[in-house]
Every structure is written in C-alpha cells, then in structure tokens.
N, C-alpha and C positions, 0 to 999 in steps of 0.2 A: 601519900602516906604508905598504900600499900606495894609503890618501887621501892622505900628507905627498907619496909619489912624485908621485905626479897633479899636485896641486897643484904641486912642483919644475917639471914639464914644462910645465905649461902658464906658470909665472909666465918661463920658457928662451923660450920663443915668443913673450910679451908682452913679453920682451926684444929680441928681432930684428924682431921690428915697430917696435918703438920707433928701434930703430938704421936703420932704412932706411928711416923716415918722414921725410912731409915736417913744415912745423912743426905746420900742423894735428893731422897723426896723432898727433906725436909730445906734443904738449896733450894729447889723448882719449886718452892710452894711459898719461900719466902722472898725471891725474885718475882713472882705473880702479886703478891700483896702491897709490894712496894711500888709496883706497875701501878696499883688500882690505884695507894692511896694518890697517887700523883693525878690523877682524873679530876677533870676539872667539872667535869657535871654527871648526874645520873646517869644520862645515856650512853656514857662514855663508858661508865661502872659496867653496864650492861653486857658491852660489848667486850669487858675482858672477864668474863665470870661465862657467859655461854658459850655452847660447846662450837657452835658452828655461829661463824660471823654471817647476819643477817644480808647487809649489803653483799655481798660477796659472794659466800654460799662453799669459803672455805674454811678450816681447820683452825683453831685460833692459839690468844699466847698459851690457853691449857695447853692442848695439842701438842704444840710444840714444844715446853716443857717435859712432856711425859714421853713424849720422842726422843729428847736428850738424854733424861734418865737412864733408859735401858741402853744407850749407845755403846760398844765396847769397841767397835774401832775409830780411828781417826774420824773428822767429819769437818767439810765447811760450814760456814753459817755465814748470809751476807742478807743485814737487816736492811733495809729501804723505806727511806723518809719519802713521803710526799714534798714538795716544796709547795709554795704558792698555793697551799689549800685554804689557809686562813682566809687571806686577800680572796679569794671566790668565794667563799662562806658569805662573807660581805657584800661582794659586790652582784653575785648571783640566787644565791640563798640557798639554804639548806640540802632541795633537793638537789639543784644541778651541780654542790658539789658530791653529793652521794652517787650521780651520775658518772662522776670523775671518776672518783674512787670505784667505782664497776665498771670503767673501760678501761684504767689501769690492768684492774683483776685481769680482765681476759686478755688482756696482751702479753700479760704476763704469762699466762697462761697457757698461753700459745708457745712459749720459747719452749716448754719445757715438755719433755718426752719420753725421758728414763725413768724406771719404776723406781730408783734410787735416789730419788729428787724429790721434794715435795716445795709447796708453797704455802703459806698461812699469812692468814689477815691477823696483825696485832691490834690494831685499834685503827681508828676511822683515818689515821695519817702515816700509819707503817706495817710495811709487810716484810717475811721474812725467806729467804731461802734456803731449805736444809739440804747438801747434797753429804748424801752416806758413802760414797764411791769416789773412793781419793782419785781413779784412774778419770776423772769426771771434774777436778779439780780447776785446772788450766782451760776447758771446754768452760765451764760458766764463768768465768774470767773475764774470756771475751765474749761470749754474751753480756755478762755487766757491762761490758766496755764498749759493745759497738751496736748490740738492740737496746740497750734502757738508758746509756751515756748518749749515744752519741747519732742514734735515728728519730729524725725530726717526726717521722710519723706516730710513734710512742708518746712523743712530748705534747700531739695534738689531741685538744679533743673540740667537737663540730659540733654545736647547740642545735636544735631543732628551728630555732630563728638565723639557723647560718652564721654563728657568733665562732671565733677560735679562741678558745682557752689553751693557755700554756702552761702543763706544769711538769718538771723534772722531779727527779729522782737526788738525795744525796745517800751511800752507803758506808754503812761499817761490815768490817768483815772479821771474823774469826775462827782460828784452826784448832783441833784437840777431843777431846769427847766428854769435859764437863767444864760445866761455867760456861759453855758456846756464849748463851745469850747475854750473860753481864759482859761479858767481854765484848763482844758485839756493840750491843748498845752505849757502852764505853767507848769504841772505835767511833762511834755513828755522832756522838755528841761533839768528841773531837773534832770529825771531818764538820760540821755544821758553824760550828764556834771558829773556824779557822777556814769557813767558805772553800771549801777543798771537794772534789766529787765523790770523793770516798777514803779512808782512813783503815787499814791493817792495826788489828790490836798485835801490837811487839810482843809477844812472848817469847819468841824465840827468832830470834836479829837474823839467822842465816837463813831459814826458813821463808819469813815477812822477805829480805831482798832477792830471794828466786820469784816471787810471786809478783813483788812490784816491778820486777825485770819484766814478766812475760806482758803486767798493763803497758809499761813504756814501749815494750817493742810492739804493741797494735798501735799504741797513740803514735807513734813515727810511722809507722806503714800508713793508716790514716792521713795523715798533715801530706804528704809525700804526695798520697794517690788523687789527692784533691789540689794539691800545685801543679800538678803534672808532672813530678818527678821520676814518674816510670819509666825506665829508657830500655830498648833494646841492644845488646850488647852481642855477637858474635863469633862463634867458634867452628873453623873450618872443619869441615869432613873429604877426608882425602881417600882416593883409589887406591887400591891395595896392588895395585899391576905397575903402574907407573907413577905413583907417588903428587901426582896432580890434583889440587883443590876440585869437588865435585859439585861443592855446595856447602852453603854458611848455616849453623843452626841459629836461631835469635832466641836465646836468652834472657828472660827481662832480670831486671837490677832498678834498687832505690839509688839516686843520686842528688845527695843532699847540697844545700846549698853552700853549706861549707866542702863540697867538694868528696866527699866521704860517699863509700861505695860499700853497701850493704847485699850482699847475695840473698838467694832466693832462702837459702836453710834461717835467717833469720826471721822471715817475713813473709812466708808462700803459706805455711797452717794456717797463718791471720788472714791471710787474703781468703782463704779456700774457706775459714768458719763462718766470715764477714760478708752479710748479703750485698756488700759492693765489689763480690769480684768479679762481675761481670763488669761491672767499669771498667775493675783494672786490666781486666783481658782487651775488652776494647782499646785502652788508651795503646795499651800495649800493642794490639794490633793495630791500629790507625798508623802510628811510628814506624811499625815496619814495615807497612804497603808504601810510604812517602818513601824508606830508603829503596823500596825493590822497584819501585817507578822510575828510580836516577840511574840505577843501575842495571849491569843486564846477567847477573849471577841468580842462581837458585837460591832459593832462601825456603829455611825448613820452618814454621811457627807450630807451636806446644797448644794442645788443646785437650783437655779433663771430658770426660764423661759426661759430667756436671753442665760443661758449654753444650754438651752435644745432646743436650734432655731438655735446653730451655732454646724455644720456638723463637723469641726474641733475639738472643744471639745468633741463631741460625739464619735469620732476616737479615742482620748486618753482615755473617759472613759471607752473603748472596748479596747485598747490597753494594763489599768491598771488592768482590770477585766479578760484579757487573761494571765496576769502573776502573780497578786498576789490571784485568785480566788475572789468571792464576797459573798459565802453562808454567810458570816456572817456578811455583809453592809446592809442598810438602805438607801437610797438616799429620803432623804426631801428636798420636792419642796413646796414654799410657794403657798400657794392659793391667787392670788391677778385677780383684773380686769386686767390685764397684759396680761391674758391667752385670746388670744382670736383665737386660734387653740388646740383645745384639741387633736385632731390627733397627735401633735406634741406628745404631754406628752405619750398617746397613746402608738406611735410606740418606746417612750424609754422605758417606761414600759415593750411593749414587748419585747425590748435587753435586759433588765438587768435581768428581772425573768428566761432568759437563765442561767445565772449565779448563782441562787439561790440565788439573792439577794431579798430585800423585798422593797415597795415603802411605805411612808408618806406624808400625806399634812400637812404642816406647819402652824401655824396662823389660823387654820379653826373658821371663824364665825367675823374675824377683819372687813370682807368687803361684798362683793357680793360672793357667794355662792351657783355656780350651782350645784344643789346635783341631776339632772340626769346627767348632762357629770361623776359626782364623782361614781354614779352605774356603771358606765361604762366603770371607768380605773382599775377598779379592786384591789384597795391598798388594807394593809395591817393592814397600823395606819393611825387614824387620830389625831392630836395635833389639842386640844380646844384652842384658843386664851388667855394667860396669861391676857390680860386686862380683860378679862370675868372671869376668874378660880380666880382671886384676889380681885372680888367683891361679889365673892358670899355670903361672912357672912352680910353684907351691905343692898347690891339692888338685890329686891328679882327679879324684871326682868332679870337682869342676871343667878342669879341662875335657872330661869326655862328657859332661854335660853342654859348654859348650861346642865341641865336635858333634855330636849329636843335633842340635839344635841348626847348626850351618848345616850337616847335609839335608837334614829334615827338608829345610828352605830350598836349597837347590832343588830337590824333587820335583815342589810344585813350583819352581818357577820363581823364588824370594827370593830380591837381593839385600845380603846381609850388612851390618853394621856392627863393627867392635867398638863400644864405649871404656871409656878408662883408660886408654890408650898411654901411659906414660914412660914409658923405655921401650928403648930398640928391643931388648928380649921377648918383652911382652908380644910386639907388635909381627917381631920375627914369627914364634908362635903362635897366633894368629892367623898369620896371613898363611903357614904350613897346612893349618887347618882346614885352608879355603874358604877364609869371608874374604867377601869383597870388598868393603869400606872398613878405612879406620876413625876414630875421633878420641881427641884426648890432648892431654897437655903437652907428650912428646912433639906434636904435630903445630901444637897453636894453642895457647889460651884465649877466654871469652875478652875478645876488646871491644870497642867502640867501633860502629863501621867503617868509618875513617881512618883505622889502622890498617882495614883490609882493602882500600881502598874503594868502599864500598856507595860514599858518597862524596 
C-alpha cells in the first residue's frame, strides 16, 4: 500500500510540472508518464520516477528528459535495449539478471570519456546515450558498431558458478534537439519488431543515409578483417639520381570477394577506432613478411603510434623480425601530435636497428614537428608531407617549406622522400631542391606484388 501511495505522489507532482510547463517541459513530462504507464509492475514504476537508477548508480529517464529540454544544438540519442533479459529473469532469477544489467552499466561505462556524453539507465532493460557534440557523432557510431554490436566480451557475462550468459544489445537512434527520445524509442521498437541491430529514426533521408553509410563502411572493414581480406598492395620509391626502384612501400587494401578494392580513406578511421586493429596490422604484417621472404627487394611497412605503445604488438614485431630477418624493412611511423612519449619510438628504434632494419617518419611537416626529439631518434628517412610536395609548382610557401625541410635533413645526415609525386614538373622540382627519393603515381601506382614482380 505504501509503494501505490508513493507512486500516487509523485505521479500528483509530475502533474503540476506538467501544468506549469512550458511546451518543452510539458513534451518531457508527458513522454515520462506514458514511459510509466506502460510498467508492468511497481518496481518497474520505481525505477522511472527516481532520480538516480538503483541498479546502476546512473541518471535516469528524468535526467535525461530534462537534458533534452534545455538542448539548443544538434544532439544524438542512441537508446539500447537489453535483449535476452526476460529469458534470464526466468531461468536465473531476479538477482543475477540485476547482475547483468550492472555489468552491462560499466562496460558501457567504460566506452565513454567526453564530458559531452552521457549515459542513463531507463529502466531495468534500456539505457540511453546522449552525445551533445555533433563533432563526436561518427566516433559513437562505431562504438555502437564494434564495442556493444560486435565484441563478444560486452555480450559476456560470467556467474560466480562459472555459468556464461549471453545478452546483446538492439538500438534506436536519433538526431535533432527535441523529441530525441520519442523518436528514439520509435527507432528502437522498429529495429526490434524487424530483428534488425539497430534502426535510424528517418527524419531527414539525406542525413539518416551519411550515417548508415559510415555503420556499412565498419561492418565491411569487419567481415573483410575477419576473412582475411587485408592484402598488401605496393607502390615503388625511386632514386632521384638515377631513376631506379629503391624500395616497395606496402600499403594495405580491403579485397572483397567480388573482387572490389577499397583504399585505406574508406576504412583505416574504422580500423584505428576498432579495438581490432591490431589484428588488422598483424594480418597486414604477416602478408607482407611471406612476400619479403620470396623476394629480395626492400620493403617499407606503416606503423601508428598506437602499435608502438601496445607491448603485445611489439612481441610480434620481434617475434616476425626473429624469423623472417629485417635488414631489408623500413618501419614508418607517421609523425603526428599523437606522439607524446618519444622514449616510446626511442626504445623501438632501438629493437628494430638490432635487426638491421631502418626507421622513417611519415607525413613530416602535415602537423607539429619536433625536430629536436627527431635528432634524437636517429632515422634514416624522412617522408616530406604529399599535401606540401604537390603544391610546390603553385605556393611558393610551400615550396620553401619544403626546401627547408630537405636541407634541414641533409645537415643531420636524413635521407629524404618526395611523396605525391605525380608529373615530371613536380618531380623536376623536387629533385632541383635536393631530395633524394621520389614516390608517387608519376613513378608507379599501389599494385599487387605481383605486378612488381615481387612474388
């Protein structure tokens, strides 16, 4: 009797808000009521009428109502169903599905790290995400897509008698800054009723198909990295003295099974957001130590920051440099503000020139550019920035950015690399300047090794 009272009181309260709101409030107050009457038991009631979800210990559908309210820009909203919570209600009971539901919370919990983001528990089987930062958009995209879709460890959860429960996620999502949550949970019911992983409320058709574009392009780089469709692909670097191949850079590329060849500009953000791209570097690398084994050419491979801060991939690339050798590798590391431990690059430096390999910076001059940490790691090449090396017949600031940058290298001893390379004028220019290497499409586009004759 005195839950019914409670509940009486407070639904008297969410009355008089309602009557003395404005339209805003009076939308978030009668999308909350239509929330409750649908509750199929007191407890249920409980959980959308208090401020702070008990299980959880986050913000509830209030909360995020009164969030919406005051929104004046743009915002996403992508609501999340539990699946399979009934079926463990049943076959587990009560608590160990409230167990569920608070390791969901903190995985979820965990994705999430901008102060423009929030999370809230709606009721005991759906939570929601509010990201206020359109620039933030495309970034929980594929989060939805590839930690709450598509990683089996989110879908686990491990009883204390060693039991695995399985339960997934289905999502609605929508864009705007009022009605987020009808519209939402209109999205959410659709994707459920048509077993679908998630559902875009259409408000606006050109919109909804940029967004379902960026989901299809992670689920193809997905399907792809897990067939092993990663292949290394090719593209000569020639001497600027005498016009002779010095070495191959490898490239990776999706190649799908119908033959369709996808570049990296479609699929490297996915790879780079998605906690498997250390696979994909691996698979990536494995393919290209098989072709530098058959063959006896230099071969350059691409390596992020990212690979050179995780212990694990540094195992393997000491593990592939103790069986296939490396005097004839290259490892380029792009120069970005990203770096902000040079020690790291440093001490892999100092593993790989064990192996008589050689290092590069990649993109040098695209961004910030400490060129005392760069006297310090000791490379070998440095790659001038293609957006710079293809303006030089144009903007003459470039070009003396570039001149600049090749003598700097000569000084200490760098040998340089023109990227972008695509006419003789360019390349003429260039080589006036005094870099050493060219690379570019004038010279050779990225093929298959077997067009370089490479296996």
């Amino acid at each position: 009797m005195n839950d019914v009272v409670t509940i009486e009181e407070n639904l008297l309260k969410l009355g008089k808000l309602y009557a003395d709101g404005d339209e805003k409030q009076k939308y978030a107050i009668a999308t909350l009521l239509e929330e409750i009457l649908s509750c199929k038991s007191i407890s249920d009631i409980h959980l959308q009428i208090d401020k702070i979800d008990e299980a959880t210990n986050l913000p509830n559908r209030e909360a995020l109502m009164k969030d919406i309210v005051v929104l004046q820009d743009e915002a996403m909203l992508i609501m999340l169903h539990i699946n399979q919570l009934e079926p463990i209600k049943q076959l587990y009971g009560f608590e160990i599905a409230r167990e569920v539901i608070i390791d969901k919370s903190k995985k979820l919990q965990d994705m999430i790290t901008e102060e423009n983001v929030t999370l809230y528990s709606l009721n005991l089987q759906k939570f929601a995400i509010l990201v206020k930062n359109r620039t933030l958009f495309e970034k929980y995209l594929s989060i939805l897509n590839y930690y709450i879709f598509n990683n089996m460890d989110n879908n686990l959860f491990c009883t204390t008698n060693g039991e695995e429960i399985i339960s997934d996620f289905t999502a609605g999502i929508s864009y705007g800054n009022e009605h987020l949550h009808h519209m939402a949970n209109v999205a959410l019911q659709e994707a459920i009723s048509l077993k679908e992983r998630y559902r875009v409320y259409e408000n606006d058709p050109e919109y909804i198909f940029s967004r379902k574009a960026v989901l299809n392009k992670h689920q193809v780089y997905k399907e792809a990295l897990h067939n092993g469709c990663i292949v290394p692909y090719f593209q000569p670097i020639i001497d600027a003295t005498d016009g002779s191949v010095t070495k191959y850079e490898a490239l990776a590329r999706l190649k799908l099974f119908d033959g369709t060849i996808i570049t990296p500009y479609d699929f490297l953000d996915a790879a780079i957001e998605d906690n498997t791209f250390e696979f994909f570097t691996r698979q990536m690398m494995q393919k290209v130590f098989l072709i530098y084994e058959k063959c006896s050419a230099e071969i350059s491979i691409n390596l992020t920051y990212k690979n050179l801060k995780s212990q694990s991939m540094l195992d393997y690339i000491k593990n592939r440099l103790d069986k296939y050798g490396g005097d004839r590798i290259t490892f380029e590391i792009v120069e970005t503000e990203e770096i902000d431990d040079y020690e790291v690059v440093e001490k892999f430096i100092e593993m790989i020139k064990e192996y008589g390999s050689k290092i590069s910076i990649d993109d040098f001059g695209s961004g910030y550019s400490n060129f005392t940490n760069l006297i310090k790691l000791h490379i070998d090449f440095l790659k001038i920035d293609g957006t710079l090396v293809s303006k030089v017949l144009v903007d003459e600031k470039a070009k003396f950015m570039v001149k600049g940058l090749i003598e700097f290298s000569k000084k200490i001893k760098i040998k340089t690399v023109a990227e972008f390379v695509s006419s003789y004028e360019i390349a003429e220019c260039v080589r006036e300047l005094g870099v050493d290497y060219f690379q570019g499409y004038y010279y050779g586009e990225p093929k298959e090794a077997l067009f370089y004759g490479l296996e």
